[in-house]
C-alpha positions as CSV (number, residue, x, y, z in Angstrom):
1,X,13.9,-12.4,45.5
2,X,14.7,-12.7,42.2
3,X,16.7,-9.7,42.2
4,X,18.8,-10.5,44.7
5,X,19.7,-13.5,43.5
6,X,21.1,-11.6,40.4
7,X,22.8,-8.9,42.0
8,X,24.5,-11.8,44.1
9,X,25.4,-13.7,40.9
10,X,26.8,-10.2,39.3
11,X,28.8,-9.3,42.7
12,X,30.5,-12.6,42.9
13,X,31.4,-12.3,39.1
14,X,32.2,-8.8,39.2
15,X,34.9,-10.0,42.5
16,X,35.6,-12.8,40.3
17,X,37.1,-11.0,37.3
18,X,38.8,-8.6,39.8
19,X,40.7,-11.3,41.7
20,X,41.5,-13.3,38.2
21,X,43.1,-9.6,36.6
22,X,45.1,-9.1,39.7
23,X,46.3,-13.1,39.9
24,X,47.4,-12.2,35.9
25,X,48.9,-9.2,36.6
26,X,51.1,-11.0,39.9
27,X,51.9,-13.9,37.1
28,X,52.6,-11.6,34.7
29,X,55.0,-9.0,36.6
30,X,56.9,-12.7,38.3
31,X,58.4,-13.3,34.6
32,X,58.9,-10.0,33.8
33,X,62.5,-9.4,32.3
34,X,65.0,-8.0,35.3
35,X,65.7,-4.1,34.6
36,X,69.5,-5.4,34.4
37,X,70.4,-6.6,31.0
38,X,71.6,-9.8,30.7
39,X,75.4,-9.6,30.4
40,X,75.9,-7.0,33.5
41,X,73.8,-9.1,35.2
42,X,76.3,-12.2,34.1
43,X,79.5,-10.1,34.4
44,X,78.3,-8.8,38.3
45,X,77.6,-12.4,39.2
46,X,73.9,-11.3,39.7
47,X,72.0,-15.3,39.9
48,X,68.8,-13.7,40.7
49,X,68.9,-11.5,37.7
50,X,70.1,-14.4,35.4
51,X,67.2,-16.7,37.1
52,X,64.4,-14.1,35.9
53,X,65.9,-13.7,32.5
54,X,65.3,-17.5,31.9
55,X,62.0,-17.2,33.7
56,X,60.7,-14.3,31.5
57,X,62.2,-16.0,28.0
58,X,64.8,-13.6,27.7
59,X,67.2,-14.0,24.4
60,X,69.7,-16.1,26.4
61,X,71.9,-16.0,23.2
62,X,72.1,-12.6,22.3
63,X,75.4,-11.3,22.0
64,X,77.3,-7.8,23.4
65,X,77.7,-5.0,21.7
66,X,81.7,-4.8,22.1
67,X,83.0,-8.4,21.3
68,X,80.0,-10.5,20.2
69,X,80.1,-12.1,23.2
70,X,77.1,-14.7,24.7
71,X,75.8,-14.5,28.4
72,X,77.3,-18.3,28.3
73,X,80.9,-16.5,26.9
74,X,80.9,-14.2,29.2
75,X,80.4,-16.5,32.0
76,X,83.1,-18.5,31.1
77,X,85.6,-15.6,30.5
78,X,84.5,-14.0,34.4
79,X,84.4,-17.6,36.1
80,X,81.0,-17.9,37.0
81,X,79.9,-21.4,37.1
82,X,76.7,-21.1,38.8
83,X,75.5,-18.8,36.2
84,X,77.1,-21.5,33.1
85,X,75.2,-24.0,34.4
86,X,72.1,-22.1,34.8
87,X,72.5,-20.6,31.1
88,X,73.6,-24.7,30.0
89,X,70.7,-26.3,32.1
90,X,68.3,-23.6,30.3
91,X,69.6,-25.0,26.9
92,X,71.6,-22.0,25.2
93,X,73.3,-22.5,22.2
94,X,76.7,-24.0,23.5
95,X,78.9,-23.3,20.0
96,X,78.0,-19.5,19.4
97,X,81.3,-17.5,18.4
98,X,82.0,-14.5,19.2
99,X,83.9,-11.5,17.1
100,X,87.3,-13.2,17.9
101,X,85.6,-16.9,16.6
102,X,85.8,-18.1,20.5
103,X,83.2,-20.2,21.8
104,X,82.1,-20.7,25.1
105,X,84.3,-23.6,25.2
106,X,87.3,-22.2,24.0
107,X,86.9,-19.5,26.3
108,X,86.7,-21.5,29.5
109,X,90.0,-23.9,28.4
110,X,92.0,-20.7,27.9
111,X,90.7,-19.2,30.9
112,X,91.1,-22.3,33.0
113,X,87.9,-23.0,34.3
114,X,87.5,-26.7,34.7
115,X,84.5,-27.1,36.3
116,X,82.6,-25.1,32.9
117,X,84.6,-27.0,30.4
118,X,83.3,-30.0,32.1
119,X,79.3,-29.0,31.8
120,X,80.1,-27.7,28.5
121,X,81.6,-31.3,27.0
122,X,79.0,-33.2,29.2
123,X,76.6,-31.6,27.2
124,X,78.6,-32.0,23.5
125,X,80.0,-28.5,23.0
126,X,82.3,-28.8,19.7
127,X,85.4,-29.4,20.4
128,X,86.8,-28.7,16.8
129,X,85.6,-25.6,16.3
130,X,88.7,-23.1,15.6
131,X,88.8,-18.9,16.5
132,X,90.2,-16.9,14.2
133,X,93.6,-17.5,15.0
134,X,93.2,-21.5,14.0
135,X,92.9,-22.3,17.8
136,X,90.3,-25.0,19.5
137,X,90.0,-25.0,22.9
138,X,92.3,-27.5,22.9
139,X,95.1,-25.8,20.9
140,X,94.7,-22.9,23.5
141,X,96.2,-24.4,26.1
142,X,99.0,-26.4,25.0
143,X,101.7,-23.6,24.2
144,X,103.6,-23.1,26.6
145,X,102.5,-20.3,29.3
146,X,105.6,-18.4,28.1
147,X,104.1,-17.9,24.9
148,X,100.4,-16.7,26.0
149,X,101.3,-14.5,29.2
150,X,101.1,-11.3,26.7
151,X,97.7,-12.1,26.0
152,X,96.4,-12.8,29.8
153,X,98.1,-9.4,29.7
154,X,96.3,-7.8,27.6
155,X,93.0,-9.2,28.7
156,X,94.0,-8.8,32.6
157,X,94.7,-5.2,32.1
158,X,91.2,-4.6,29.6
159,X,88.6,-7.0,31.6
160,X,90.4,-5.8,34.7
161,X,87.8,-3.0,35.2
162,X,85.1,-5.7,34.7
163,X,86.4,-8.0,37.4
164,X,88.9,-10.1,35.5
165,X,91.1,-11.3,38.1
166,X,93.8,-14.1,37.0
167,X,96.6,-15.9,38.8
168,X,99.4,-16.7,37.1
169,X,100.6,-19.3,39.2
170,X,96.8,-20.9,38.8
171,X,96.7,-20.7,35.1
172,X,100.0,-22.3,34.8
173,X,99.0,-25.3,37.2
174,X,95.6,-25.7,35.4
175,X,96.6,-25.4,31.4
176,X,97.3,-29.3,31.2
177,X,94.6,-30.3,33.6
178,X,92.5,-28.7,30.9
179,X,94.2,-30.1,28.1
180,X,93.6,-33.4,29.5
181,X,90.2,-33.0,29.7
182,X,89.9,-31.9,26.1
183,X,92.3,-34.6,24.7
C-alpha cells in the first residue's frame, strides 16, 4: 500500500512539473520579440507587431541604422497614430533626436500630424528643442509653404518607397493649425 501511495505522489509530481514547463514555455513564447524588427514593423503599420515588442521589453528607443531615427520618429514621419500612442502610452523617451537633431515632436509639426503633436505635448515633449538647422517644431511650420515645398520634395520622392504619401493642399491647410497648437 505503501508503494502505491508513493508511485501516486511521484506520478502527480512527475505531471506536475510537465504541465508547469509547458505553462512557462506558452508564457514564455507570448512575449517573445516579433520576428519583424521594430521600425518595419512601425513603417508597415503592423499594431500587432508593435503590441509584442512592448510585450516582450523590446528597446522601444533604439534608433535606425540610416537616420537615427526612433520607432516614435518614425511614426510620426509615416502618420501612424495608433502606433504613437502605443509607443507614448508605453513610456518611450519622447525628446530623442535623430541624425538631423529632429525629435518626435518636431517631426510630427512639420509633417502635419495633429493628432501626435497633441499626445506628444499632453505628455511634455520639449518644445524648445532645436534640429540642426536651428528649427523647433514650432519654427518648422511657420515659413511660408513656398519656402519648404523643396524639402517635402525631397522627402516625398526618398520616403516615397516607404509609404510617404503627402498632400500638398493638406500640408498647406494644416501648417498654422499646428503652429497654433505649439504657440
Amino acid at each position: 500500500m505503501k508503494s502505491k501511495t508513493i508511485l501516486g505522489i511521484k506520478k502527480h509530481s512527475f505531471l506536475a512539473l510537465i504541465i508547469t514547463f509547458f505553462t512557462l514555455s506558452v508564457l514564455g513564447q507570448k512575449n517573445q520579440a516579433p520576428k519583424i524588427d521594430i521600425h518595419t514593423a512601425v513603417v508597415n503599420g503592423d499594431i500587432k507587431s508593435i503590441k509584442q515588442h512592448i510585450a516582450s521589453k523590446s528597446d522601444l528607443n533604439i534608433k535606425e541604422s540610416s537616420g537615427g531615427s526612433t520607432p516614435l520618429i518614425s511614426a510620426a514621419l509615416f502618420g501612424k497614430t495608433e502606433i504613437a500612442k502605443l509607443l507614448i502610452d508605453a513610456g518611450v523617451m519622447l525628446n530623442i533626436q535623430n541624425n538631423e537633431g529632429s525629435t518626435a515632436l518636431i517631426t510630427a509639426a512639420f509633417f502635419c500630424r495633429p493628432d501626435i503633436v497633441k499626445m506628444l505635448l499632453e505628455k511634455k515633449a520639449d518644445k524648445a528643442i532645436k534640429n540642426k538647422y536651428g528649427n523647433t517644431a514650432y519654427t518648422t511650420v511657420t515659413s511660408t509653404f513656398q519656402e519648404v515645398k523643396p524639402i517635402y520634395d525631397m522627402l516625398g520622392s526618398s520616403l516615397g518607397s516607404l509609404g510617404l504619401k503627402l498632400d500638398y493642399e493638406y500640408l498647406k491647410k494644416t501648417r498654422p493649425v499646428i503652429a497654433s497648437m505649439l504657440k
